[in-house]
C-alpha beads as a LAMMPS data file, in Angstrom:
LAMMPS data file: protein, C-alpha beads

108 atoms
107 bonds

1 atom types
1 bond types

-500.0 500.0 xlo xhi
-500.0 500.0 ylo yhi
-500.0 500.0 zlo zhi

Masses

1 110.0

Atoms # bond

1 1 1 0.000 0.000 0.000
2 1 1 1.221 3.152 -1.427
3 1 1 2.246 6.118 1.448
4 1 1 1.439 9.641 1.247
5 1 1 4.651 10.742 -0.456
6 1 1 4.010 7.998 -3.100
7 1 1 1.012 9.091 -3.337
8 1 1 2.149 12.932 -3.731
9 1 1 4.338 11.591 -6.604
10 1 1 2.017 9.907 -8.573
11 1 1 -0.672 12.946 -8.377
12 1 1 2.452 15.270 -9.733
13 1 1 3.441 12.667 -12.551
14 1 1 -0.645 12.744 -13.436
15 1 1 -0.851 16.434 -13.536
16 1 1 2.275 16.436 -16.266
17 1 1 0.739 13.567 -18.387
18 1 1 -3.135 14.149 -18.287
19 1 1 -4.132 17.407 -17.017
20 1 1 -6.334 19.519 -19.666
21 1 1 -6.765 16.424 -21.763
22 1 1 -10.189 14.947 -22.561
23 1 1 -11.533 11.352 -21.875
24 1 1 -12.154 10.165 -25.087
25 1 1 -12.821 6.071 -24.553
26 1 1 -13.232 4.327 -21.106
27 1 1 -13.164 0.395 -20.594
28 1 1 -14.370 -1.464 -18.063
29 1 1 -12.936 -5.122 -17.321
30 1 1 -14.272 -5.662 -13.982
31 1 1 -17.949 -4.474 -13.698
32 1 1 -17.752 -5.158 -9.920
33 1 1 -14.939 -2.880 -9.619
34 1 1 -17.348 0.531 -10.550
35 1 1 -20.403 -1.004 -8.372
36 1 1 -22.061 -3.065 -11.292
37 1 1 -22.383 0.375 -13.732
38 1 1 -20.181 0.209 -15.865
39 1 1 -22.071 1.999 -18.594
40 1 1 -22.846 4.494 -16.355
41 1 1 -19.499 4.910 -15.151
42 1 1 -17.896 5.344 -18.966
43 1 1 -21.227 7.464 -20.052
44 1 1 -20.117 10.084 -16.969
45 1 1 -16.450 10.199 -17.497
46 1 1 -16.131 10.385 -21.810
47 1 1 -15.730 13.662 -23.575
48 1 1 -14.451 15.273 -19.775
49 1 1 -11.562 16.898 -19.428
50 1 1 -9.678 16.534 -16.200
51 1 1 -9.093 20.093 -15.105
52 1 1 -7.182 19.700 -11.739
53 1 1 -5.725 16.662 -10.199
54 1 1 -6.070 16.717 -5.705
55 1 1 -4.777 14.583 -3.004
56 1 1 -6.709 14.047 0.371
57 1 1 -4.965 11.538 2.363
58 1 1 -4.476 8.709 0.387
59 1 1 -7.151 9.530 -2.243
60 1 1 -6.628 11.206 -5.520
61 1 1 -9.407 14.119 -6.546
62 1 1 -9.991 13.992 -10.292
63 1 1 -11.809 17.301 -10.737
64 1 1 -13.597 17.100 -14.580
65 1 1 -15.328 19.682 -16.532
66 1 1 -17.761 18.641 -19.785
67 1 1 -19.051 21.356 -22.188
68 1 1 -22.214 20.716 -22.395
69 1 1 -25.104 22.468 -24.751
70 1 1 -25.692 26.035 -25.517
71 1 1 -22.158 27.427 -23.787
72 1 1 -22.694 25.549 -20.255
73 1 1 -20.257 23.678 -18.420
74 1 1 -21.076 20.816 -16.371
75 1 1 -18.107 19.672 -13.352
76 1 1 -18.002 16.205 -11.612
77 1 1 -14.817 14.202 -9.687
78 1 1 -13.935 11.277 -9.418
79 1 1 -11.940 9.441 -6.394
80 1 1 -9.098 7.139 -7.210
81 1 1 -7.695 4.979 -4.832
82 1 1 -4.517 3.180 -5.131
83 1 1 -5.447 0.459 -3.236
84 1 1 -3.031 -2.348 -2.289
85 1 1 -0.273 -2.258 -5.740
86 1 1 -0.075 1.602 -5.738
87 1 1 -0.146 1.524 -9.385
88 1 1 -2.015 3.408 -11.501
89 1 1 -1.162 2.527 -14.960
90 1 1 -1.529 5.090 -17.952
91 1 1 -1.525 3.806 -20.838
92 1 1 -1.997 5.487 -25.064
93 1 1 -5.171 4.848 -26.711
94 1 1 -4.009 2.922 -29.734
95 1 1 -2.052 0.522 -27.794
96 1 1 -2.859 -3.160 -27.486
97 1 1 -4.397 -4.149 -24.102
98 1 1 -2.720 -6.392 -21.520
99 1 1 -4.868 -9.253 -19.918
100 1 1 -3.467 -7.712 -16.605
101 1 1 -5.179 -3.872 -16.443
102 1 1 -8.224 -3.712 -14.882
103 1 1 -9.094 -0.742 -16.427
104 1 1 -8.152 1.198 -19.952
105 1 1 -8.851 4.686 -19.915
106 1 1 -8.026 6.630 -23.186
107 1 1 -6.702 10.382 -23.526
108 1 1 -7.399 12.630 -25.930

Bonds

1 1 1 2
2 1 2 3
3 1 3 4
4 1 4 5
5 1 5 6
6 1 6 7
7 1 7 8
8 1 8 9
9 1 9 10
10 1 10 11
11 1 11 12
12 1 12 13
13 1 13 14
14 1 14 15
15 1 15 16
16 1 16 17
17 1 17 18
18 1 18 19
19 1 19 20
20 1 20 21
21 1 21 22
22 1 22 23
23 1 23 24
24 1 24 25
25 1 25 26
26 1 26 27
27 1 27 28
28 1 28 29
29 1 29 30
30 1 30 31
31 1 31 32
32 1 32 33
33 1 33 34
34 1 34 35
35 1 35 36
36 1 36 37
37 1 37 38
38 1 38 39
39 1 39 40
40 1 40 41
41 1 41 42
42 1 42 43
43 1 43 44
44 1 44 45
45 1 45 46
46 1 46 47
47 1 47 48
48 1 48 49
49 1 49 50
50 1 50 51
51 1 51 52
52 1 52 53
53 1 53 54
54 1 54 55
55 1 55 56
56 1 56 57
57 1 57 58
58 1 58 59
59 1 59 60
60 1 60 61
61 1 61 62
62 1 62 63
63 1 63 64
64 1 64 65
65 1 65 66
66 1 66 67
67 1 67 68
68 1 68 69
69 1 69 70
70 1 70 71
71 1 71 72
72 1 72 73
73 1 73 74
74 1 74 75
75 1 75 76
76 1 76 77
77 1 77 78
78 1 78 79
79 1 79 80
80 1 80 81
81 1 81 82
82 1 82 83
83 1 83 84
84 1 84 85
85 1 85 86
86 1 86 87
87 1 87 88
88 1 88 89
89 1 89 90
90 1 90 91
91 1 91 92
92 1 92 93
93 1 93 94
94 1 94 95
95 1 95 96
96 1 96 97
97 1 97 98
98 1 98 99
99 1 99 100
100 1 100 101
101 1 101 102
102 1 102 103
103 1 103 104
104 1 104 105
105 1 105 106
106 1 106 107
107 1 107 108
C-alpha cells in the first residue's frame, strides 16, 4: 500500500501527463470494480476533461469539466484509490491491451 509521499508523486506525474486532456474512450474489465455500472461509469467520465488533479490523504481528486449544450459547463470528480499495488497505470489509446489492467482509460 502506497504512502502519502508515493502518493504525492504519482498525483504530480498525473498532472504532467493528463491534465487539460479529454476522456475520449473508457473500458471497463471488472464491472464489480465501478459497483455493477459500468455503462454508467464510462457514459459520466467520456468527452471530460480533467481540469485539476487533488490529493486528500491517500485519495486522488480527479476534478472534470464537460461542455455541455448552448455554452454551459457541467463539473463532476472522481476518487481514485490506489489500493493495495499503488499503481495506476496510464496507458496510449491505440495501444494493445494487456490481460493484466483492470481498467483502460483513453486520452485525448
Amino acid at each position: 500500500m502506497p504512502e502519502l509521499p508515493e502518493v504525492e508523486i504519482i498525483r504530480r506525474d498525473l498532472i504532467k501527463k493528463i491534465m487539460n486532456k479529454k476522456i475520449v474512450h473508457v473500458e471497463v474489465y471488472h464491472n464489480t470494480s465501478v459497483g455493477n455500472m459500468s455503462t454508467k461509469f464510462v457514459q459520466a467520465l467520456t468527452g471530460n476533461a480533467i481540469v485539476k488533479i487533488d490529493r486528500r490523504g491517500k485519495l486522488l481528486i480527479w476534478r472534470l469539466k464537460k461542455s455541455l449544450s448552448a455554452g454551459r459547463q457541467g463539473t463532476q470528480s472522481i476518487l481514485v484509490h490506489l489500493k493495495m499495488t499503488g499503481q495506476l497505470i496510464y496507458v496510449r489509446l491505440h495501444r494493445s491491451p494487456s490481460p493484466y489492467r483492470g481498467r483502460d482509460r483513453g486520452w485525448g
